[in-house]
C-alpha positions in Angstrom: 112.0 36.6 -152.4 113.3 39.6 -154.4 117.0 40.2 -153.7 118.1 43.4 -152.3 121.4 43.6 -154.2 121.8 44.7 -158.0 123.8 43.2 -160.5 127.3 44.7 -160.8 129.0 45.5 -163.8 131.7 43.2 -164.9 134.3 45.8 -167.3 137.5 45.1 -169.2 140.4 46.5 -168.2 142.5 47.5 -170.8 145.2 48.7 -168.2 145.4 45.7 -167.1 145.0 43.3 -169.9 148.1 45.2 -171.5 150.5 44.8 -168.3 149.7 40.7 -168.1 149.1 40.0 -171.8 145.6 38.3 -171.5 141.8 39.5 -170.8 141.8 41.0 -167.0 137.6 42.0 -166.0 136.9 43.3 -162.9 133.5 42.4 -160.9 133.0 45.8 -159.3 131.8 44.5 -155.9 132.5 48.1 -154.6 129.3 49.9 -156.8 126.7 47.6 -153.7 125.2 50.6 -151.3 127.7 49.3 -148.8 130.4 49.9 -151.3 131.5 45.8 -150.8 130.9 42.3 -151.8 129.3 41.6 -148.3 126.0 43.3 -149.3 125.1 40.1 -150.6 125.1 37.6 -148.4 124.4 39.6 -145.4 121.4 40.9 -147.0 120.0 37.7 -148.3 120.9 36.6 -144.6 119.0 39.4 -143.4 115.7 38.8 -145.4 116.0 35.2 -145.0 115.6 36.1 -141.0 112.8 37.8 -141.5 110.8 35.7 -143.5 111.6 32.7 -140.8 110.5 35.4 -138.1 108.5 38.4 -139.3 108.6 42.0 -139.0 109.7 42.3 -135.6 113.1 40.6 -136.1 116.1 42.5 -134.4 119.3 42.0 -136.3 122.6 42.0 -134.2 126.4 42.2 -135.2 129.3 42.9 -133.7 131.3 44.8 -136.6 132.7 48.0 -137.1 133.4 46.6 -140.7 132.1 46.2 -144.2 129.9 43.5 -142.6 128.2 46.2 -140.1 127.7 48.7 -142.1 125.8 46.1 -145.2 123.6 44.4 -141.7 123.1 48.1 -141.1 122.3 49.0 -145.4 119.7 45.4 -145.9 117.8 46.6 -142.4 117.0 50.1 -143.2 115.9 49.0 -146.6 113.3 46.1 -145.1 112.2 48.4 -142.2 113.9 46.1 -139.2 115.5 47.0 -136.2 119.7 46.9 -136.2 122.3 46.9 -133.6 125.6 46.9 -134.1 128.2 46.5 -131.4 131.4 47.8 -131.5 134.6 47.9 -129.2 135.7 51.5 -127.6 138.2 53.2 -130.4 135.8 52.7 -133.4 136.1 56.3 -135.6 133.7 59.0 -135.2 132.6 58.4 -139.0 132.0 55.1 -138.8 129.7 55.7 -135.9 128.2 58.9 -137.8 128.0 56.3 -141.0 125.9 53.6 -139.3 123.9 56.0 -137.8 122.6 57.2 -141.0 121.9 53.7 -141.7 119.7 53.8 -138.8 121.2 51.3 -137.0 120.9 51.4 -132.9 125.4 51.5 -132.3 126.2 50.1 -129.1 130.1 50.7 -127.7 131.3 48.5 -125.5 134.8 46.6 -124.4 138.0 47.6 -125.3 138.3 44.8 -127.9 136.4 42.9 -130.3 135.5 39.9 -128.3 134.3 41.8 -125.9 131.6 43.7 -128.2 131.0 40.3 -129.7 130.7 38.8 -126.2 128.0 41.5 -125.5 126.4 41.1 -128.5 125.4 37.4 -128.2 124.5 38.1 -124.6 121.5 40.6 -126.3 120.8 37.6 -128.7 120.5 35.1 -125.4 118.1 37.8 -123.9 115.6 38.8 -126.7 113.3 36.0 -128.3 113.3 38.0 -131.6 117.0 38.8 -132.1 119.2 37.1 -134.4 122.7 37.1 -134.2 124.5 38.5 -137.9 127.5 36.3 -139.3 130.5 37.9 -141.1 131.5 34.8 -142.8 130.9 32.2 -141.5 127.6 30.5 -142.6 126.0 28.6 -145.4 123.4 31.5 -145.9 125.8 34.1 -146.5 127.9 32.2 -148.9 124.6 31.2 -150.7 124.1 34.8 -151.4 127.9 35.2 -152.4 127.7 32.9 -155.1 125.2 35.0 -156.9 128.3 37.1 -158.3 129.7 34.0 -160.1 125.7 33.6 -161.8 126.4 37.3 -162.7 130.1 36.7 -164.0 129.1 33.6 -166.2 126.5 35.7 -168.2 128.7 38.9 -168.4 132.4 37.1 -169.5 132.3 35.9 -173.5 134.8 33.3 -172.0 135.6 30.5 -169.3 138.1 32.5 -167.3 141.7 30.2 -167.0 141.2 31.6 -162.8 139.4 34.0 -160.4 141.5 36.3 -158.0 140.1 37.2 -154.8 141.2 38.2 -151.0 140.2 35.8 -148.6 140.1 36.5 -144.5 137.7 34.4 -142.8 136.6 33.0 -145.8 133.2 34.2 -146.6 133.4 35.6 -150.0 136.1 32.9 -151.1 133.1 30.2 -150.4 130.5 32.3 -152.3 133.1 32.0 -155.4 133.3 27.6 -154.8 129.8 27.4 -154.6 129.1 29.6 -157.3 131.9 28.1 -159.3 130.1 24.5 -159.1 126.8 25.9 -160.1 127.6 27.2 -163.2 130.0 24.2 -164.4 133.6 26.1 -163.2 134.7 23.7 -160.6 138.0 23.4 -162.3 138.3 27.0 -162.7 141.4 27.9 -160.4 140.7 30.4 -157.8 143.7 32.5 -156.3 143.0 33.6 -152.9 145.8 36.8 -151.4 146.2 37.8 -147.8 148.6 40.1 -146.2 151.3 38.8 -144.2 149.9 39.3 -140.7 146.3 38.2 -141.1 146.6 35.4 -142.7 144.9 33.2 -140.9 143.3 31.3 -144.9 147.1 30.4 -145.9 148.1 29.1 -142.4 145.1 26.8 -142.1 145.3 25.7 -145.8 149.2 24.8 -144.7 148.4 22.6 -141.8 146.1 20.0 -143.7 145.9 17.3 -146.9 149.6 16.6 -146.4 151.0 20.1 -147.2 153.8 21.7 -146.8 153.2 22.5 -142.8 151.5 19.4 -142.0 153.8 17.4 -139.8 156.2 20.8 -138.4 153.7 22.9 -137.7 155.4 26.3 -137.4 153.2 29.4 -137.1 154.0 33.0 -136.5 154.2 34.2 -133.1 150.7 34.9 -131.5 149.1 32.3 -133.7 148.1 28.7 -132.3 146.6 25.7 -133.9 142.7 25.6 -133.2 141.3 21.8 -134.2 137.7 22.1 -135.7 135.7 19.1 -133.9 133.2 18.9 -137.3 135.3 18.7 -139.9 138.7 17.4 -137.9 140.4 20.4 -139.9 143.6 22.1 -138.0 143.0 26.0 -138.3 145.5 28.8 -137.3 144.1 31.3 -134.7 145.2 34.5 -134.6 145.0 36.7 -131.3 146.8 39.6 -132.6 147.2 41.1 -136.1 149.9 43.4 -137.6 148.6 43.9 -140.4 146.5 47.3 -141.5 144.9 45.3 -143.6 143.3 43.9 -140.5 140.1 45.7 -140.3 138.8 43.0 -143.3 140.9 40.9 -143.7 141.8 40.6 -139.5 139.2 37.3 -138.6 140.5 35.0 -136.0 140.3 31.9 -137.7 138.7 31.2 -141.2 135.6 29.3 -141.7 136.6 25.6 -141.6 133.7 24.6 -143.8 135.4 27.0 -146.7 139.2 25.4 -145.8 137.2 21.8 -146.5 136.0 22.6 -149.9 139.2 24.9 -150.6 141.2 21.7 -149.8 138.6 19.0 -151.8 138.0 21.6 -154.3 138.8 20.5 -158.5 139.7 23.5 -159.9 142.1 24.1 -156.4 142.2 27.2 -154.6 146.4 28.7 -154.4 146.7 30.8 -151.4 149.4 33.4 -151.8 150.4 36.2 -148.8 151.7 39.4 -149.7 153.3 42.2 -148.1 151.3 45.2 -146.6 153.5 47.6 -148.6 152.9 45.5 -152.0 149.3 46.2 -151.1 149.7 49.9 -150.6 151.5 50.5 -153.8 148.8 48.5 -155.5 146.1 50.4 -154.3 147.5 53.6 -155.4 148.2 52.0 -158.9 144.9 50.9 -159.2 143.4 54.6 -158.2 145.8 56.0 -160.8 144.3 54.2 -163.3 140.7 53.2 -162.6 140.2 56.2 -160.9 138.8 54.1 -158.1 140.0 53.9 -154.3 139.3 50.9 -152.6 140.4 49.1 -149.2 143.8 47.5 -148.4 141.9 44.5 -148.5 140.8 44.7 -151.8 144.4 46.4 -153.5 145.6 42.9 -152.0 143.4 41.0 -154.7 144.7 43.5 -157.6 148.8 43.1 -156.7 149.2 40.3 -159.5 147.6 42.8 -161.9 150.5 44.6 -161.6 153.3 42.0 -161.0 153.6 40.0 -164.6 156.2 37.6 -163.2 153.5 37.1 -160.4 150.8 36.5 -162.3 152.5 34.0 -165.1 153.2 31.8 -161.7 150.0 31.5 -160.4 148.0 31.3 -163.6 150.5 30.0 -166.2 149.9 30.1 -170.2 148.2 26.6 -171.5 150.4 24.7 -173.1 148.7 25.7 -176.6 150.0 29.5 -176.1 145.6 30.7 -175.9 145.3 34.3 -174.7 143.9 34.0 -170.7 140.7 35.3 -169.6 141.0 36.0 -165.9 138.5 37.8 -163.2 139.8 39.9 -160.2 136.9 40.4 -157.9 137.3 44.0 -156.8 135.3 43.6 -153.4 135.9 46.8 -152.0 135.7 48.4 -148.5 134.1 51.7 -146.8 137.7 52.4 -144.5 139.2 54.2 -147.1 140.3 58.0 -147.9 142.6 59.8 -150.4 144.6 60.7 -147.3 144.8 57.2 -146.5 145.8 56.3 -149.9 148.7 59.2 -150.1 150.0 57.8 -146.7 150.4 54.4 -148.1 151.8 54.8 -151.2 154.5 57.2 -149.1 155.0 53.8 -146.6 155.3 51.9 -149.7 158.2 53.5 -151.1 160.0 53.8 -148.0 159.7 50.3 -147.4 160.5 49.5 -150.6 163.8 51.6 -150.6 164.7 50.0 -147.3 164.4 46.4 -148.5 166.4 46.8 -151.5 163.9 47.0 -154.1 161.8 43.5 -153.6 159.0 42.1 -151.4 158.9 38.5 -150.5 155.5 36.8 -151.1 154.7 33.8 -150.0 152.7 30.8 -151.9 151.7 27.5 -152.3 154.4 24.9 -150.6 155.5 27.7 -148.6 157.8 29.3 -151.2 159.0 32.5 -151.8 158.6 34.8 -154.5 160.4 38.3 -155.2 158.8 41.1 -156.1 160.2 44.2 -157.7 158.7 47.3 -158.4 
């Protein structure tokens, strides 16, 4: 079975490799037709659904996200039938853009459980429909790893760490897996989330003895969810406020992917940032790659641009070697140049109005301050 997806370049950033003193490469997730990471496993979800149950397969999701819109890319490209279900409020262009996909768009509810609600009640109906996961399956991370195959035959090194977003957790277990294929189980991964939807670094905090183990103290709005299978505690989130939401916003992550984050060598350092810190970020990043991509994915890039950031979460070796390090640039269709103007104006309001540093939170639940 052919894959749908093409390799994706992996290209040194001199930018980059100049502001942290070591090798930076981005894997430029955002080049996939559904300009993000999530082509991958979705699509190789997608074919592997109808190989199991032929041409007459109907795919369902409910998603008005990057995960949507690559069900909506892998379908029209194998000639099967697409729905996806969306709650009232979605944007006119992201209706127009599934659409030309050729995907059936269904809106219904007011929020997302309720599109997702109605979605699985299609699925119960129709003997050939198959319900669509964002993140959470083995499949999908399966065909996630394939970027760490790519990375290992594109990098002249080992990198010293991996920097990625993490929400639910889908692409973050595509990196483990991939990671113990090739021999890079002890490479660290660092996983960033914006304060508000981080639902990864809550979950990580409440397990193995860390730092919010025994006294438990979440943000308001979020509860602790116990997974029966893996006897995990996960933080569930019933309201974000965060705008990086609309990727990064699942409910709870996959508790498979917090099990082999927690067991994992190499470890995995969750770190939760600021919207704002984002924002800037983004429009840094634009500046100088001449590429725009989601707040989601500007999240990934903001120790790129912080030095004192990124010497604490992937220190020098003790014998001074220059680090080789990855940023997985997974990128995102909800983006515009007015978007990216409005946030780098938020930034530096917010910026001004804190005094010149954002707090980010990491590992142990400590604080570190940011300046611009």
């Amino acid at each position: 079975m052919d894959n749908l997806w093409k390799e994706t370049p992996l290209i040194y950033s001199s930018h980059i490799s100049e502001v942290l003193q070591s090798s930076a490469y981005l894997k430029l997730e955002n080049l996939h037709p559904s300009h993000s990471f999530k082509y991958r496993g979705i699509s190789h979800f997608i074919q592997t659904a109808k190989k199991n149950h032929g041409a007459s397969v109907h795919l369902v999701i409910a998603s008005g996200g990057n995960a949507g819109l690559a069900a909506a890319c892998a379908a029209r490209v194998l000639e099967v039938r697409c729905s996806v279900f969306l709650p009232e409020g979605a944007t006119q262009k992201t209706l127009d853009l599934l659409r030309r996909e050729k995907a059936e768009v269904i809106v219904i509810g007011r929020h997302y459980a309720e599109a997702l609600k109605a979605a699985k009640g299609l699925v119960d109906q129709e003997t050939d429909a198959v319900m669509v996961p964002a993140y959470d399956d083995q499949i999908l991370w399966r065909g996630h790893s394939s970027m760490v195959h790519e990375i290992s035959e594109q990098i002249p090194d080992k990198p010293d760490a991996i920097f990625c977003s993490v929400g639910g957790g889908g692409l973050l277990g595509g990196l483990i897996i991939g990671c113990r294929d090739v021999g890079w189980d002890d490479v660290p991964i660092i996983a960033l989330e914006t304060i508000g939807s981080d639902c990864f670094y809550h979950s990580m905090s409440l397990n193995d003895q860390r730092f919010n183990t025994v006294s438990q103290i979440l943000p308001t709005g979020v509860e602790i969810i116990e997974d029966k299978v893996t006897g995990l505690n996960l933080a569930h989130f019933s309201r974000f406020t965060s705008k990086a939401s609309g990727s990064l916003g699942a409910s709870q992550p996959a508790a498979q992917v917090v099990k082999m984050a927690l067991e994992r060598k190499g470890g995995v350092k969750c770190v939760t940032v600021p919207d704002e810190l984002s924002m800037q970020v983004l429009g840094s990043f634009a500046d100088d790659h001449k590429m725009l991509v989601e707040l989601a994915c500007s999240t990934t890039l903001v120790p790129a641009y912080k030095s004192t950031l990124f010497d604490m979460l992937a220190p020098s070796t003790s014998d001074n070697k220059k680090r080789t390090v990855v940023f997985v640039i997974c990128g995102g269709f909800k983006i515009s140049l007015d978007d990216a103007i409005e946030y780098r104006r938020e930034a530096d309001r917010d910026l001004q109005n804190r005094g010149g540093t954002w707090d980010v939170f990491y590992e142990g639940g400590k604080s570190f301050q940011v300046g611009k």
